[in-house]
Phi, psi and omega in degrees: 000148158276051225250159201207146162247133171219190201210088115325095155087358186069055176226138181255143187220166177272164190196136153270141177265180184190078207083252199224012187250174144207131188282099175302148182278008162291316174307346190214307186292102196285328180224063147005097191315165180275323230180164197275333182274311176275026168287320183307312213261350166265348203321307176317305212272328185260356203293330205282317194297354174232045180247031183236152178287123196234353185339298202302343188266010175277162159286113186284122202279041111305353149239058158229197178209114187277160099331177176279140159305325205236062196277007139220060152003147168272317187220124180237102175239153179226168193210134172272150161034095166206003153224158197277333192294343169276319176309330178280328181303310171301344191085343188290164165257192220255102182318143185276308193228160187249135207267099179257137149226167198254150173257117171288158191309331187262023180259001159300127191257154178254172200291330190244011168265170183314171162228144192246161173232119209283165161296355223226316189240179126229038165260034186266106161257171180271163168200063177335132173190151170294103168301111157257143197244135190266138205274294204242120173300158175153152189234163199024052170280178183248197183281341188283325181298325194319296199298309166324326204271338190252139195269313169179216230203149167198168152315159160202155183237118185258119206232131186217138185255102182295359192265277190338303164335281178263053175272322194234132126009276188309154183255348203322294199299274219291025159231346201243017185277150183324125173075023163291016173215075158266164175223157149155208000278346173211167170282157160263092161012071192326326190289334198259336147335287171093233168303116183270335180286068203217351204273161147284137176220148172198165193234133200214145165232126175067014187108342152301084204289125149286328191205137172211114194208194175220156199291327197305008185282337195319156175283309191240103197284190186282352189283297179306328176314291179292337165297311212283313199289324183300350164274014189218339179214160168279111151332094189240150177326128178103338169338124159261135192222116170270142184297323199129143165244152182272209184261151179135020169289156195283332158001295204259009149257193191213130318323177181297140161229117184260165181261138197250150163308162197062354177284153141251143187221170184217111176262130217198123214234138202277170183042006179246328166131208164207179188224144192222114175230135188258128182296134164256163150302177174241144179310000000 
């Protein structure tokens, strides 16, 4: 299944997507989650009530506007150098332990909107990457448990201003400026994903593939992920977790090519679909 926050009429609502429609849950639901977390966290209790073709009561999403599914995370956390062609692109060697920094929460983005490019840089580069979104609270899961914990799956572009980036060890500031994380367009179900380390993935600017990989490449699958993290915090429903990106950031070409207003880029997961934002300045 598909779900999505989208916005009508300047109203924001929860949607099954279903083709080219999306079914607002006001439409099927008599008392509607508020929001995509606590929709996460009743799921068990609401998923049988959306196990019906409900199309005639959609919307055609050309007249809507999706959103991040998740448009404010508790937690946006990520991980470096986790495929090896970007660790080679890079100079690194291949990490002994895995490399977490954190996004802040307000750099979640919706899937089609602009993106900026602050005033502060012109290093802004793309990274295409698989988004897992946690289902299920929990601390020290293992790896085998891992896969229970996740609620589904979405595109995500960890748009990193690289001068701000390596300004510091932390990576936190130079990953975390406004509208620097879309996701979307929507989530994928885990059950209907299934083995997510199987996908195509790529990143293309202006028509132009830049990255082109497949998730079986991660260093750190998504299992390992959720074992490492879950030994130091609780995991809670609405979690955001970017996977890693592979290789082919304007970074790591020679010369470097970074992105300017007016490029566009699509970022794009063989079965989650895709997301696209064209660069602004920023006001």
């Amino acid at each position: 299944m598909k779900l999505a926050t989208f916005e009508k009429a300047g109203t924001r609502q929860l949607g099954v997507i279903l083709g080219e429609r999306v079914v607002p849950l006001s439409a099927v639901l008599s008392h509607p989650p508020a929001d995509m977390i606590e929709l996460i966290r009743a799921w068990d209790a609401i998923r049988s009530s959306l196990d019906t073709d409900f199309a005639e009561a959609g919307l055609p999403l050309s007249e809507v506007a999706l959103l991040a599914p998740v448009p404010r995370p508790g937690k946006v956390l990520a991980i470096g150098l986790n495929y090896a062609d970007h660790i080679a692109e890079t100079g690194n060697k291949v990490p002994e332990n895995q490399l977490w920094f954190s996004k802040a929460s307000t750099s979640i983005h919706g899937p089609f909107d602009p993106i900026e490019v602050p005033k502060v840089s012109r290093q802004v580069d793309y990274e295409v990457e698989l988004v897992a979104v946690i289902g299920k609270a929990g601390r020290h899961i293992s790896r085998d448990r891992a896969p229970e914990h996740v609620f589904g799956y979405c595109v995500g572009n960890d748009v990193s201003v690289r001068d701000w980036q390596r300004q510091t060890p932390q990576w936190v500031l130079g990953k975390s400026f406004d509208t620097h994380g879309p996701i979307g367009p929507w989530i994928t179900t885990a059950d209907e994903v299934g083995e997510p380390h199987r996908l195509d993935i790529c990143c293309m600017v202006n028509g132009e593939v830049r990255q082109s990989s497949n998730t079986k490449h991660l260093v750190f699958n998504v299992w390992a992920q959720i074992e490492h993290l879950s030994k130091v915090m609780t995991l809670e429903p609405g979690d955001i977790i970017f996977t890693g990106t592979p290789g082919g950031v304007g970074l790591a070409r020679k010369p470097p090519v970074f992105l300017a207003a007016g490029d566009t880029v699509r970022c794009e997961i063989e079965e989650l679909g895709f997301i696209e934002g064209v660069m602004v300045n920023e006001a």
